[in-house]
Each structure stands twice: as C-alpha cells, then as structure tokens.
mmCIF file of the N, C-alpha and C atoms, coordinates in Angstrom:
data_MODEL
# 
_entry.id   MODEL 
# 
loop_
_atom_site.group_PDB 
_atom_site.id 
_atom_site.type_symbol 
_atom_site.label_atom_id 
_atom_site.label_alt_id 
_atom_site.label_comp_id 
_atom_site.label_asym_id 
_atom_site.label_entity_id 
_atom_site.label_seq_id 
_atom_site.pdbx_PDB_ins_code 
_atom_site.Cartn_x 
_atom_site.Cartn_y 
_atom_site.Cartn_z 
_atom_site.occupancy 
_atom_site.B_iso_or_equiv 
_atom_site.pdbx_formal_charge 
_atom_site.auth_seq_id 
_atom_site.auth_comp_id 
_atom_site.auth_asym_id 
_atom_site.auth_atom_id 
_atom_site.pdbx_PDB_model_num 
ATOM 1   N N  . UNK A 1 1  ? 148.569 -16.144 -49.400 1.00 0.00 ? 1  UNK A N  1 
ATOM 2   C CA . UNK A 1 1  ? 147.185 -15.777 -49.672 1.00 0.00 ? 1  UNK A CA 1 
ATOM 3   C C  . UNK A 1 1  ? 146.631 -16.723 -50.734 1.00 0.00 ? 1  UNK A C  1 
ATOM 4   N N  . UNK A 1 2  ? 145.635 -17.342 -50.343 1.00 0.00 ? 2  UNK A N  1 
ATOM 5   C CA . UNK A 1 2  ? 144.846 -18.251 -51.311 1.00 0.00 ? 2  UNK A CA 1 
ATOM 6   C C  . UNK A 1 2  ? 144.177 -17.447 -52.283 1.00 0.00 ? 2  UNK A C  1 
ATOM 7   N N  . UNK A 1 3  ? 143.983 -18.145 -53.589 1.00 0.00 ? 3  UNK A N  1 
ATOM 8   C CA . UNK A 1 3  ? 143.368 -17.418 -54.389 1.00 0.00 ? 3  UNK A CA 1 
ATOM 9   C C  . UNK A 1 3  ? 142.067 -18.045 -54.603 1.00 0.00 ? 3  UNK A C  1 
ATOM 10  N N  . UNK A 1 4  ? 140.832 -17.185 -54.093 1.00 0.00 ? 4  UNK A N  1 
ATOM 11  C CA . UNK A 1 4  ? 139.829 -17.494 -53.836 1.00 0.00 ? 4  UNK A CA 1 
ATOM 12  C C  . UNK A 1 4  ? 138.355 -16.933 -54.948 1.00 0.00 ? 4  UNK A C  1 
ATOM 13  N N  . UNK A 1 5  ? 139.150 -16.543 -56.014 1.00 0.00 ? 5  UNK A N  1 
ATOM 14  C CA . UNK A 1 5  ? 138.265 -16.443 -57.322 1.00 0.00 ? 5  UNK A CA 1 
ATOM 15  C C  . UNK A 1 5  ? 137.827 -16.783 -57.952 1.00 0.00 ? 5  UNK A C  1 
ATOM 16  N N  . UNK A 1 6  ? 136.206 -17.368 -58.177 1.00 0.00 ? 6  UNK A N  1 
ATOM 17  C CA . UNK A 1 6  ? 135.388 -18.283 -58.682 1.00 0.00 ? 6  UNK A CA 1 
ATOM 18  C C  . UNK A 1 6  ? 134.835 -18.909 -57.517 1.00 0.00 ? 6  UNK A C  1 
ATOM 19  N N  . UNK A 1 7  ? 135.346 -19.313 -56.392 1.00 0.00 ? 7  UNK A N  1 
ATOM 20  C CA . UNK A 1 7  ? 134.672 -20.038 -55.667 1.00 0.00 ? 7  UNK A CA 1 
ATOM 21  C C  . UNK A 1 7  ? 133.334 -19.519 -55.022 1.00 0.00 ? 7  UNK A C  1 
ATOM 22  N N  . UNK A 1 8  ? 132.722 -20.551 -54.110 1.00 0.00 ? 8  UNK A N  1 
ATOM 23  C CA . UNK A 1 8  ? 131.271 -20.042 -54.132 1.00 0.00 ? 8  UNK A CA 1 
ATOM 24  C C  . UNK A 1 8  ? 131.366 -19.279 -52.635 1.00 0.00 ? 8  UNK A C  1 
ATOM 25  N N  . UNK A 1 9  ? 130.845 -18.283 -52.753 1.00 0.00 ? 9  UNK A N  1 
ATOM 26  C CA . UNK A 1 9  ? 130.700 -17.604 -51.082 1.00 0.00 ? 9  UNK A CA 1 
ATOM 27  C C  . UNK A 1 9  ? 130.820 -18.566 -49.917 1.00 0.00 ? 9  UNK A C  1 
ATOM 28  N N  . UNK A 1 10 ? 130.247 -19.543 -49.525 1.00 0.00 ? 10 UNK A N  1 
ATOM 29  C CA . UNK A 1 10 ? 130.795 -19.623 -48.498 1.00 0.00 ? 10 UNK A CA 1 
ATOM 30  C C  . UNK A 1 10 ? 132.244 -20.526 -48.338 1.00 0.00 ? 10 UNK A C  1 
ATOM 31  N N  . UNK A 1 11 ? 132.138 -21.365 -49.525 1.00 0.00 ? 11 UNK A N  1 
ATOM 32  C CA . UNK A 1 11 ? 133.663 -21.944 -49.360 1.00 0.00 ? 11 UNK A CA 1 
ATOM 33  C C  . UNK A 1 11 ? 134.926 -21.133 -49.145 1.00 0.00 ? 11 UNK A C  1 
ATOM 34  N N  . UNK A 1 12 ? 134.157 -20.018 -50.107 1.00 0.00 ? 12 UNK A N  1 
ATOM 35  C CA . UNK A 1 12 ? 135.889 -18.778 -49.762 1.00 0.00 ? 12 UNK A CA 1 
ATOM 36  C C  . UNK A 1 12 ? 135.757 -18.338 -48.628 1.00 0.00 ? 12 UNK A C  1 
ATOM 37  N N  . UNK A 1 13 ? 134.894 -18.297 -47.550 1.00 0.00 ? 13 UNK A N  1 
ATOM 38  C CA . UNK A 1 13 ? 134.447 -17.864 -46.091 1.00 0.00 ? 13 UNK A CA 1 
ATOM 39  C C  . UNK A 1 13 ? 135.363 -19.217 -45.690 1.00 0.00 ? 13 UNK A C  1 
ATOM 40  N N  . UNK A 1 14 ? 135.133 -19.694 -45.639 1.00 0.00 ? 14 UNK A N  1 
ATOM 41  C CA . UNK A 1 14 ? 135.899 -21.390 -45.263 1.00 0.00 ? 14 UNK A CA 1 
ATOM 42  C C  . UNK A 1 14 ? 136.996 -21.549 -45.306 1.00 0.00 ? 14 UNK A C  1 
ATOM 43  N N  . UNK A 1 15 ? 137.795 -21.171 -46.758 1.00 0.00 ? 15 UNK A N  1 
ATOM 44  C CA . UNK A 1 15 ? 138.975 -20.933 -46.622 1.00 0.00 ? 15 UNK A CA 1 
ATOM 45  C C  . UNK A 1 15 ? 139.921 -20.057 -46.150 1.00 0.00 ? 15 UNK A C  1 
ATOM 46  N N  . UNK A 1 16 ? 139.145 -18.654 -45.723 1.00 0.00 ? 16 UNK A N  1 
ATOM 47  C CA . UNK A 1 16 ? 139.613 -17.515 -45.483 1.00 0.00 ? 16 UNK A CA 1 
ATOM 48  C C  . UNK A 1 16 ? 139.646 -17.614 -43.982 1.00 0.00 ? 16 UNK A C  1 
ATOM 49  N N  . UNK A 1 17 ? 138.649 -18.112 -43.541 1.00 0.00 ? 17 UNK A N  1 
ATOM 50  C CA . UNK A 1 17 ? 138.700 -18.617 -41.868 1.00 0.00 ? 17 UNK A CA 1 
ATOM 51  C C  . UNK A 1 17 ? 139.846 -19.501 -41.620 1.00 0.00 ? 17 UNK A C  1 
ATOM 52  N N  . UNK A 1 18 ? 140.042 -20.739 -42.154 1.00 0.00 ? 18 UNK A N  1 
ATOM 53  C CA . UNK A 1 18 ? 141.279 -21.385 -41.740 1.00 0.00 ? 18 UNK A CA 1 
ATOM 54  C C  . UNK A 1 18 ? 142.556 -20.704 -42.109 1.00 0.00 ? 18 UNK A C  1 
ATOM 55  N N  . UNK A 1 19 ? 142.806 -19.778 -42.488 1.00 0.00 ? 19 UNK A N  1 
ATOM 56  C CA . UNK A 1 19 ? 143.797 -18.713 -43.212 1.00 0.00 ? 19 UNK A CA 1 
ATOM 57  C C  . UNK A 1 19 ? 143.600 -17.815 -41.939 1.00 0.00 ? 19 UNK A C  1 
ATOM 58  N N  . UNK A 1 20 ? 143.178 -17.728 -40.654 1.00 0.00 ? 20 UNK A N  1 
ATOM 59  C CA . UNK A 1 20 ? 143.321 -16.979 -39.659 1.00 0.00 ? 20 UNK A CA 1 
ATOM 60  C C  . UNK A 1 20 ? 142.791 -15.605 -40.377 1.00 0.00 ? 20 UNK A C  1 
ATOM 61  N N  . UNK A 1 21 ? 141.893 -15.220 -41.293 1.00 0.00 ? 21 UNK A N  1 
ATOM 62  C CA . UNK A 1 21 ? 141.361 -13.866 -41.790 1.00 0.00 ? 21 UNK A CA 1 
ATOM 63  C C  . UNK A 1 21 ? 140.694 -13.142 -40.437 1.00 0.00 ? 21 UNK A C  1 
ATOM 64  N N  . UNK A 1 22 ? 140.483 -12.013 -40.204 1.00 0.00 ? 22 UNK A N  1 
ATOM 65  C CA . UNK A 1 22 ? 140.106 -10.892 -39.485 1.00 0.00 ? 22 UNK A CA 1 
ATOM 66  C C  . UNK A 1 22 ? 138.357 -10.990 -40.522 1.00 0.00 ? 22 UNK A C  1 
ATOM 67  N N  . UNK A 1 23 ? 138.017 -9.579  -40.178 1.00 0.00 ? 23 UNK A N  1 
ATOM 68  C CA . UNK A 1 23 ? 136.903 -9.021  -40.617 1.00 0.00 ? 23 UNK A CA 1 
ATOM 69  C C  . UNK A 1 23 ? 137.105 -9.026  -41.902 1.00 0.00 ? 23 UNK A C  1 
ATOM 70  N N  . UNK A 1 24 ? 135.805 -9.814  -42.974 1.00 0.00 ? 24 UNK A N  1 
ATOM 71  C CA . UNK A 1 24 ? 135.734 -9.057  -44.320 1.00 0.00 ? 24 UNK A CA 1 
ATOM 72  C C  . UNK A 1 24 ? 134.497 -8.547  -44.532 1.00 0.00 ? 24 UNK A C  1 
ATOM 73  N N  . UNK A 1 25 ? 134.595 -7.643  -45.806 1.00 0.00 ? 25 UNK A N  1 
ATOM 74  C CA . UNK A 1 25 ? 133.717 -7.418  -45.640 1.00 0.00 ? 25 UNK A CA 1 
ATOM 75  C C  . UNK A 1 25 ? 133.072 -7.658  -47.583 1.00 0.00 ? 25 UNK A C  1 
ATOM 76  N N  . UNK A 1 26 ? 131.711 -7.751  -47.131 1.00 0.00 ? 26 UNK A N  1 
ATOM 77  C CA . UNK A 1 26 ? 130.979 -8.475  -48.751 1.00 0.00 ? 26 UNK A CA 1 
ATOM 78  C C  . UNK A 1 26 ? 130.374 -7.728  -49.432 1.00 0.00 ? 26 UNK A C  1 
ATOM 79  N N  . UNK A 1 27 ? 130.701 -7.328  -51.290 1.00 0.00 ? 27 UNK A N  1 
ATOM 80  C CA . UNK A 1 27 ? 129.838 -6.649  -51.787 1.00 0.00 ? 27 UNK A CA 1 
ATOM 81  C C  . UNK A 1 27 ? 129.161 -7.346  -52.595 1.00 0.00 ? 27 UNK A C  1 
ATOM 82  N N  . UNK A 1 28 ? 127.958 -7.275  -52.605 1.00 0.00 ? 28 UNK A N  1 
ATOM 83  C CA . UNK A 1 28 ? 127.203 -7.860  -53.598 1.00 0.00 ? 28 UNK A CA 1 
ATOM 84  C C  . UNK A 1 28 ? 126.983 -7.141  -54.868 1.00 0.00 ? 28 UNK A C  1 
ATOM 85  N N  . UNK A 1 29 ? 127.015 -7.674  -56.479 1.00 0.00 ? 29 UNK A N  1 
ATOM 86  C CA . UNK A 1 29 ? 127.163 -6.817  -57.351 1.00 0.00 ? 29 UNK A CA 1 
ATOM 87  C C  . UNK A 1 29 ? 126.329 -7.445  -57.941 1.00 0.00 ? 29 UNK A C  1 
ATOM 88  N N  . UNK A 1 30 ? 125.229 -6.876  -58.912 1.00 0.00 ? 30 UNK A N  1 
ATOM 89  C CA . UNK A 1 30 ? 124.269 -7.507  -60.293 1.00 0.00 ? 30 UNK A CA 1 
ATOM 90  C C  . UNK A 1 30 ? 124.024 -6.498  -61.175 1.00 0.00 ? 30 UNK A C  1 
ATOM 91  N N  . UNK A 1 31 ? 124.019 -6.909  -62.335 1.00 0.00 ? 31 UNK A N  1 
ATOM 92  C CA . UNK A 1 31 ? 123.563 -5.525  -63.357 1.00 0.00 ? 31 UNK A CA 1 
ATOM 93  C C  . UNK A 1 31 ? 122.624 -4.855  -63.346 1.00 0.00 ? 31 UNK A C  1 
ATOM 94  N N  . UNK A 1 32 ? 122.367 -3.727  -63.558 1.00 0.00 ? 32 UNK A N  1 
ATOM 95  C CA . UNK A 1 32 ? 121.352 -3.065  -63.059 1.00 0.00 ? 32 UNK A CA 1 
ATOM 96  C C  . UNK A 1 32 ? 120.479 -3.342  -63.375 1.00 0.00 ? 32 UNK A C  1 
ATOM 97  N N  . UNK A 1 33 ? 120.503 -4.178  -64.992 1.00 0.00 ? 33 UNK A N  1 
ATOM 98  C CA . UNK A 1 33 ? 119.210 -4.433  -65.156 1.00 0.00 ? 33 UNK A CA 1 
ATOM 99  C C  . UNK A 1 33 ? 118.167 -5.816  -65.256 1.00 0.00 ? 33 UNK A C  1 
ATOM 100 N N  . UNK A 1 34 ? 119.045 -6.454  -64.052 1.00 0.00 ? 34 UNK A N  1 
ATOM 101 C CA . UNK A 1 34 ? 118.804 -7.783  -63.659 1.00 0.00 ? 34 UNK A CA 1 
ATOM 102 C C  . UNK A 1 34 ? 117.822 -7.918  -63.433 1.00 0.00 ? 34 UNK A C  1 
ATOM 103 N N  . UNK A 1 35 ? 117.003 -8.727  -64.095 1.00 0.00 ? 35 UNK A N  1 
ATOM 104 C CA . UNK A 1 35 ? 115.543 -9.298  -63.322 1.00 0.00 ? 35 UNK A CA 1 
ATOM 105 C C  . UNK A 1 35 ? 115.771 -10.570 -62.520 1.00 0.00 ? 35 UNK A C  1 
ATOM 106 N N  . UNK A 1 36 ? 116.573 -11.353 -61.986 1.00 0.00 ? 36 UNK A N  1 
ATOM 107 C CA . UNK A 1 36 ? 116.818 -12.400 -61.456 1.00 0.00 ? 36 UNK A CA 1 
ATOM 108 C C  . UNK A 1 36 ? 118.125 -12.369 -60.873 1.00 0.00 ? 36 UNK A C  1 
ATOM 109 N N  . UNK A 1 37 ? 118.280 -12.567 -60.015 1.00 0.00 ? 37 UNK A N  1 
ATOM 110 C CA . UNK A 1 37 ? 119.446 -11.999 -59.086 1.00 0.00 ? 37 UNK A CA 1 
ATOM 111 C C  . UNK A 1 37 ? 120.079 -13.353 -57.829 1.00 0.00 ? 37 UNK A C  1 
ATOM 112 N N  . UNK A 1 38 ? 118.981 -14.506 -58.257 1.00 0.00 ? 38 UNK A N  1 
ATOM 113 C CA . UNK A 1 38 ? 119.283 -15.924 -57.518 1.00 0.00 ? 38 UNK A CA 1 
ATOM 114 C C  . UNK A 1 38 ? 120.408 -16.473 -58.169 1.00 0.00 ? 38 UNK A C  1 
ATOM 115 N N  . UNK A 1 39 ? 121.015 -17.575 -57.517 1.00 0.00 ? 39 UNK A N  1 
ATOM 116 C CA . UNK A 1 39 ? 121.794 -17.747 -57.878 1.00 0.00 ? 39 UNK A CA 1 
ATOM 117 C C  . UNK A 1 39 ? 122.899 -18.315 -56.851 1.00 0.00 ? 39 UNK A C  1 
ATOM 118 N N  . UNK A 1 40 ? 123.690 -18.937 -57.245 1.00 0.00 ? 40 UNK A N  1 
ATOM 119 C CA . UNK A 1 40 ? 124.933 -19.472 -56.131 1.00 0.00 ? 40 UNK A CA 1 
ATOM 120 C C  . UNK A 1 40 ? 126.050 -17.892 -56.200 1.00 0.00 ? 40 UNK A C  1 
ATOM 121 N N  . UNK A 1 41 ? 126.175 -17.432 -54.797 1.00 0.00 ? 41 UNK A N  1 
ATOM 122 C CA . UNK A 1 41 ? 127.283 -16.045 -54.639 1.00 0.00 ? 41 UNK A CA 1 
ATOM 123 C C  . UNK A 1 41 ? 128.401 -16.823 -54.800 1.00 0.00 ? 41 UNK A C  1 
ATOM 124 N N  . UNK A 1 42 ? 129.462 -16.082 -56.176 1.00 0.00 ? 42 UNK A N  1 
ATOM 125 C CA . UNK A 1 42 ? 131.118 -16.875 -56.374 1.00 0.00 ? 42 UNK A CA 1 
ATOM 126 C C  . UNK A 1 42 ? 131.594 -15.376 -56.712 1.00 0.00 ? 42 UNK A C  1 
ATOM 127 N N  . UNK A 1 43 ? 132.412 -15.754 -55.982 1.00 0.00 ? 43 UNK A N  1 
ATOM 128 C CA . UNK A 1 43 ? 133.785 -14.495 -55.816 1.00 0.00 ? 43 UNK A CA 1 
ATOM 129 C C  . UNK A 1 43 ? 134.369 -13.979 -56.849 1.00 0.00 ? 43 UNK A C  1 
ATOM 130 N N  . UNK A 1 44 ? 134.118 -12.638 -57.270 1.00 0.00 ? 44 UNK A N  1 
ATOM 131 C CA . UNK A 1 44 ? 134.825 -12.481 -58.969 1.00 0.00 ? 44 UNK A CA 1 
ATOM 132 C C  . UNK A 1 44 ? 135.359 -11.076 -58.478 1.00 0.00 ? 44 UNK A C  1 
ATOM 133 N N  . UNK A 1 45 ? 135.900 -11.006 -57.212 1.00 0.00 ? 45 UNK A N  1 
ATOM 134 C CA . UNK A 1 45 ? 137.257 -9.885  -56.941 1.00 0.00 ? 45 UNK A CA 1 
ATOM 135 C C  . UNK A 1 45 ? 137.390 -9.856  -55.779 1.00 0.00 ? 45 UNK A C  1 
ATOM 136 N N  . UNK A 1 46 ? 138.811 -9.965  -55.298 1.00 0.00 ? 46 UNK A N  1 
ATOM 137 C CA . UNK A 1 46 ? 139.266 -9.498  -53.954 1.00 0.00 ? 46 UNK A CA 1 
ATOM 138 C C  . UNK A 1 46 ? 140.068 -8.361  -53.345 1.00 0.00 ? 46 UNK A C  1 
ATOM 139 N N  . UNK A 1 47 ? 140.083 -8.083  -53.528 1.00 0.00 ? 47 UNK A N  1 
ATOM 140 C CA . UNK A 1 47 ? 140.744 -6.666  -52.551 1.00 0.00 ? 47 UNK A CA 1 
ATOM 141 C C  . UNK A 1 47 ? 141.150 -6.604  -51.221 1.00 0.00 ? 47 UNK A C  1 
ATOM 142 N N  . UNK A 1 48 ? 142.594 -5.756  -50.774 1.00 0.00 ? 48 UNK A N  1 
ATOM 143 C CA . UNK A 1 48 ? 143.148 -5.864  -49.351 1.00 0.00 ? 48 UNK A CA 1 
ATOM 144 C C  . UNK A 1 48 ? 143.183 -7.399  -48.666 1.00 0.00 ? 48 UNK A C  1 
ATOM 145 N N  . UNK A 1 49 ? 143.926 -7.813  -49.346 1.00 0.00 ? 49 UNK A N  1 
ATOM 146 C CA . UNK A 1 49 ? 144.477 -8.981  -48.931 1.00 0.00 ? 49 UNK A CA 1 
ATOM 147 C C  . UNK A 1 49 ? 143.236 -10.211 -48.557 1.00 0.00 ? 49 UNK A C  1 
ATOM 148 N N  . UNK A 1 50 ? 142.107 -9.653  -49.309 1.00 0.00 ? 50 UNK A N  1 
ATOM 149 C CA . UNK A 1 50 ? 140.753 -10.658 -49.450 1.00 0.00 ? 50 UNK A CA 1 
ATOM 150 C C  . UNK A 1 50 ? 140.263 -10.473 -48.174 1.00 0.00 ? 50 UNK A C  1 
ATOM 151 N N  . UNK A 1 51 ? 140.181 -9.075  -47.518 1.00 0.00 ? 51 UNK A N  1 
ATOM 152 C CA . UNK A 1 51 ? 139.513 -8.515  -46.849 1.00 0.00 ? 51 UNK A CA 1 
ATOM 153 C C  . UNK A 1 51 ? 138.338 -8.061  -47.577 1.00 0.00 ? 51 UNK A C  1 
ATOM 154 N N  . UNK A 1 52 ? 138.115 -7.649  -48.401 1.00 0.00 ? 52 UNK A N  1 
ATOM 155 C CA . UNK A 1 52 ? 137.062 -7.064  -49.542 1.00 0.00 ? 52 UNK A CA 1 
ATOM 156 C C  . UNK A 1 52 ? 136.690 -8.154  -50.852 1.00 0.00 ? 52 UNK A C  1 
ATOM 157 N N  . UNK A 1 53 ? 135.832 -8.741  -50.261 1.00 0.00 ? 53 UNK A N  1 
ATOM 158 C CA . UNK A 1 53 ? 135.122 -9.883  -51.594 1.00 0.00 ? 53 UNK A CA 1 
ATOM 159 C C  . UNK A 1 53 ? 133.855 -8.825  -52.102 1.00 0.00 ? 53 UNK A C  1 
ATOM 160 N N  . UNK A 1 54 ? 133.893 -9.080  -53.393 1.00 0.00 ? 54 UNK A N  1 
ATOM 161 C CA . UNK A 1 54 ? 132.724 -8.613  -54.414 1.00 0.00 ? 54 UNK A CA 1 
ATOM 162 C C  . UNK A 1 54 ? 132.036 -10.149 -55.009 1.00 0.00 ? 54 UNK A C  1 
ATOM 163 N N  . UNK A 1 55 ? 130.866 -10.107 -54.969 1.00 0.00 ? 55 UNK A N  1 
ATOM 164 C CA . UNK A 1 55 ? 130.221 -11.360 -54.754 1.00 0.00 ? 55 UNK A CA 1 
ATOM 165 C C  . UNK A 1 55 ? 129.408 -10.978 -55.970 1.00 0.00 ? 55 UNK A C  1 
ATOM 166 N N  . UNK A 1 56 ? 128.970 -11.875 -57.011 1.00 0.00 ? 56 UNK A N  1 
ATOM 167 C CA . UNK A 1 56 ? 127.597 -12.082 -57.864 1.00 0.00 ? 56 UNK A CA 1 
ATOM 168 C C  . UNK A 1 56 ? 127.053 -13.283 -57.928 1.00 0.00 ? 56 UNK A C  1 
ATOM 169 N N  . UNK A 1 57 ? 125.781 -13.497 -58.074 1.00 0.00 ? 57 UNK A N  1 
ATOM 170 C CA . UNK A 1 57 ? 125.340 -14.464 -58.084 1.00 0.00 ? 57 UNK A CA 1 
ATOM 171 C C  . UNK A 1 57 ? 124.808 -15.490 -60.017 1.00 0.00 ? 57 UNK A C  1 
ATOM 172 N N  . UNK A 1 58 ? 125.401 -16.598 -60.018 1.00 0.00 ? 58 UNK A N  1 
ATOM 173 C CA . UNK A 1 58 ? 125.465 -16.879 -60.903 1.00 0.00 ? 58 UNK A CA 1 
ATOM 174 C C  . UNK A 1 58 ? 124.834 -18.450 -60.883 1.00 0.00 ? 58 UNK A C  1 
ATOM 175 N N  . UNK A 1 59 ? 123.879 -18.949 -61.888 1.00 0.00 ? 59 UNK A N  1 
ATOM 176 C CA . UNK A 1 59 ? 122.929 -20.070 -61.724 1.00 0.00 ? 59 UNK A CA 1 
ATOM 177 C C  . UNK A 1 59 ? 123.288 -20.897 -62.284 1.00 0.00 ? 59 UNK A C  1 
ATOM 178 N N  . UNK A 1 60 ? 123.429 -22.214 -61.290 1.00 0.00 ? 60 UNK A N  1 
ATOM 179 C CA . UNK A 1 60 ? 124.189 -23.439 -61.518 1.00 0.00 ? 60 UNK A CA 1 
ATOM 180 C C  . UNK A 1 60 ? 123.282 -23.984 -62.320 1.00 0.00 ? 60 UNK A C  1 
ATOM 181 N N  . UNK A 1 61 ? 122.133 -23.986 -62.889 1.00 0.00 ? 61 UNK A N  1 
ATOM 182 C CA . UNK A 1 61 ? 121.201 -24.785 -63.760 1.00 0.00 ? 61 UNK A CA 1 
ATOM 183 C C  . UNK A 1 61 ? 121.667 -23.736 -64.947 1.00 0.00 ? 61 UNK A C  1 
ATOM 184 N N  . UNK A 1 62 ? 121.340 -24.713 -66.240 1.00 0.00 ? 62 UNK A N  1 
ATOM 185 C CA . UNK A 1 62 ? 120.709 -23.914 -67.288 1.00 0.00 ? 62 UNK A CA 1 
ATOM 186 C C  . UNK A 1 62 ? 119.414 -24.641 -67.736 1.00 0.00 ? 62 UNK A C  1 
ATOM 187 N N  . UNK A 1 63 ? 118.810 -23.970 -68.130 1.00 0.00 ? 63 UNK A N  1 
ATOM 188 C CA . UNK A 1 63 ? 117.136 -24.946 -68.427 1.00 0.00 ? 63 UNK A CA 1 
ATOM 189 C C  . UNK A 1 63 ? 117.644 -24.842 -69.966 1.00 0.00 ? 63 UNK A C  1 
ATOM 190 N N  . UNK A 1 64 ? 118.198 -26.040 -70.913 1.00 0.00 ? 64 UNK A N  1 
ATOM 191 C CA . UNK A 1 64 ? 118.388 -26.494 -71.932 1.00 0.00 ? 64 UNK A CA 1 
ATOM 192 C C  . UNK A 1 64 ? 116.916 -26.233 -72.627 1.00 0.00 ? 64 UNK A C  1 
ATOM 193 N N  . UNK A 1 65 ? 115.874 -26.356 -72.298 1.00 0.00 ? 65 UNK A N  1 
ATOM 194 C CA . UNK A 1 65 ? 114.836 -26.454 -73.254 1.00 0.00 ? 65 UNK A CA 1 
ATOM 195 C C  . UNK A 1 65 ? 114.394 -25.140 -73.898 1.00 0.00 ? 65 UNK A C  1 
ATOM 196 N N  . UNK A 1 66 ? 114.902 -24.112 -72.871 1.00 0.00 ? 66 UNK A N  1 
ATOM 197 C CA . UNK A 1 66 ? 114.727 -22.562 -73.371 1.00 0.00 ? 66 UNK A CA 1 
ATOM 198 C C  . UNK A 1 66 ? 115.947 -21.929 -73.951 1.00 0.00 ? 66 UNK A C  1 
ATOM 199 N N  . UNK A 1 67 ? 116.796 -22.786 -74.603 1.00 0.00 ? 67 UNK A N  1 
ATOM 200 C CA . UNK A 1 67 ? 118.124 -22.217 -74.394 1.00 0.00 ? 67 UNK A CA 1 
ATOM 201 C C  . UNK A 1 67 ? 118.183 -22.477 -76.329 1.00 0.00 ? 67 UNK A C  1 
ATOM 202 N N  . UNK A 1 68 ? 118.314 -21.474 -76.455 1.00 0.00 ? 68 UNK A N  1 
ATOM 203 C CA . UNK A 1 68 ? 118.873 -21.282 -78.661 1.00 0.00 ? 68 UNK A CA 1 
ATOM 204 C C  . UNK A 1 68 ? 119.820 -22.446 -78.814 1.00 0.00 ? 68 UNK A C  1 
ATOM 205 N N  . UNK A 1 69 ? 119.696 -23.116 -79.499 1.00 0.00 ? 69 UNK A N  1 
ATOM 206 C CA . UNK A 1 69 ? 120.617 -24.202 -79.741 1.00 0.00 ? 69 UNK A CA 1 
ATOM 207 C C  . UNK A 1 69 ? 122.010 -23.750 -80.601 1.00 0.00 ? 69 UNK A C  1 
ATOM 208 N N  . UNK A 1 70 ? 121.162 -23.148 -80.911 1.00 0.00 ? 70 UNK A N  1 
ATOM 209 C CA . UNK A 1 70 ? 122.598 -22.220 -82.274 1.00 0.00 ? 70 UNK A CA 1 
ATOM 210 C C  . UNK A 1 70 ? 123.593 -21.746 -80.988 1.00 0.00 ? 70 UNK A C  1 
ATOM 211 N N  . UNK A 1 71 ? 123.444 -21.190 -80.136 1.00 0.00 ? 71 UNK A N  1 
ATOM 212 C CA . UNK A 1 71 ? 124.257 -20.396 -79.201 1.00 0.00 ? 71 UNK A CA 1 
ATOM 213 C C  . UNK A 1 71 ? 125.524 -22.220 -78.804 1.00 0.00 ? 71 UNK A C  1 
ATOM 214 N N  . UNK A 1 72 ? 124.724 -22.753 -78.811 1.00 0.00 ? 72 UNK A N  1 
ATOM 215 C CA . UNK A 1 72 ? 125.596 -23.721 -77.993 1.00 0.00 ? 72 UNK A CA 1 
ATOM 216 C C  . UNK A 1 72 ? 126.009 -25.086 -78.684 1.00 0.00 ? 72 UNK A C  1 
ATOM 217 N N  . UNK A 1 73 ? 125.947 -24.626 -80.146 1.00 0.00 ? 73 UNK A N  1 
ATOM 218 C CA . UNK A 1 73 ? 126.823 -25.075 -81.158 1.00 0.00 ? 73 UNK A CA 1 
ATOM 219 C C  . UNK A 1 73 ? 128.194 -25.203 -81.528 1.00 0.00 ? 73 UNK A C  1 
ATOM 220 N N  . UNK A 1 74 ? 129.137 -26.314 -81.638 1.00 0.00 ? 74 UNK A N  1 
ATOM 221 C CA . UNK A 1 74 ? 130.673 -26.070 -81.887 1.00 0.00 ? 74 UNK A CA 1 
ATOM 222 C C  . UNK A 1 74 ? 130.887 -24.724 -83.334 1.00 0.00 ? 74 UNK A C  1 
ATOM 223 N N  . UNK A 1 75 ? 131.482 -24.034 -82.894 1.00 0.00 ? 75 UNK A N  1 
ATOM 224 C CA . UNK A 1 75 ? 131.987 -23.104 -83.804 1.00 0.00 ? 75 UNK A CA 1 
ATOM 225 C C  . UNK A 1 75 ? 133.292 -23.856 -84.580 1.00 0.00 ? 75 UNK A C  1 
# 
C-alpha cells in the first residue's frame, strides 16, 4: 500500500488506480468556519486500505504582500 498523504487529489487517484484499487470513496473536509474553501484537494487521511480518502483543500499561492512579516520571521 502506497502512502498517499499529502499528495494532491488526483495524483493519489493515479496512484491508487495503477495499484489495481476498487471503489473509493472521497470526503471532503473544511472548517466550519471557512470563508474560502479553493484550493488544490491533498489527502490528509486514509482509511480501509485507502478506500476512504478525506480530502481538504489547501492554497498553493500565498499573496506575500498581505501576509505579517513578523509571522514569517526566523525564530
């Protein structure tokens, strides 16, 4: 069984297909109190032998110009 955690939805579809996989099936998860919910889907749990992916979506940009600089300072 490949370990298919972090990768982006469809690559783990990709790999799970050449792995001869059956039916899975996809949950999509976001916090409830998400206002933005775009995003690239990457796999952050599998279950039953990666029959059961839980999917969130997480954004490959960061817009640096809105972003606290202090946050992204060497500690």
């Amino acid at each position: 069984m490949t370990d298919i955690l972090g990768l982006p939805l469809e690559k783990a579809l990709d790999v799970l297909k050449q792995e001869g996989a059956g039916d899975i099936t996809i949950i999509r998860y976001a916090a409830p109190r998400a206002k933005d919910t775009r995003g690239t889907l990457r796999v952050v749990r599998a279950e039953k032998d990666n029959t059961v992916l839980t999917v969130c979506a997480f954004k490959d940009h960061i817009d640096m110009e809105n972003t606290d600089e202090a946050c992204l300072a060497d500690k």
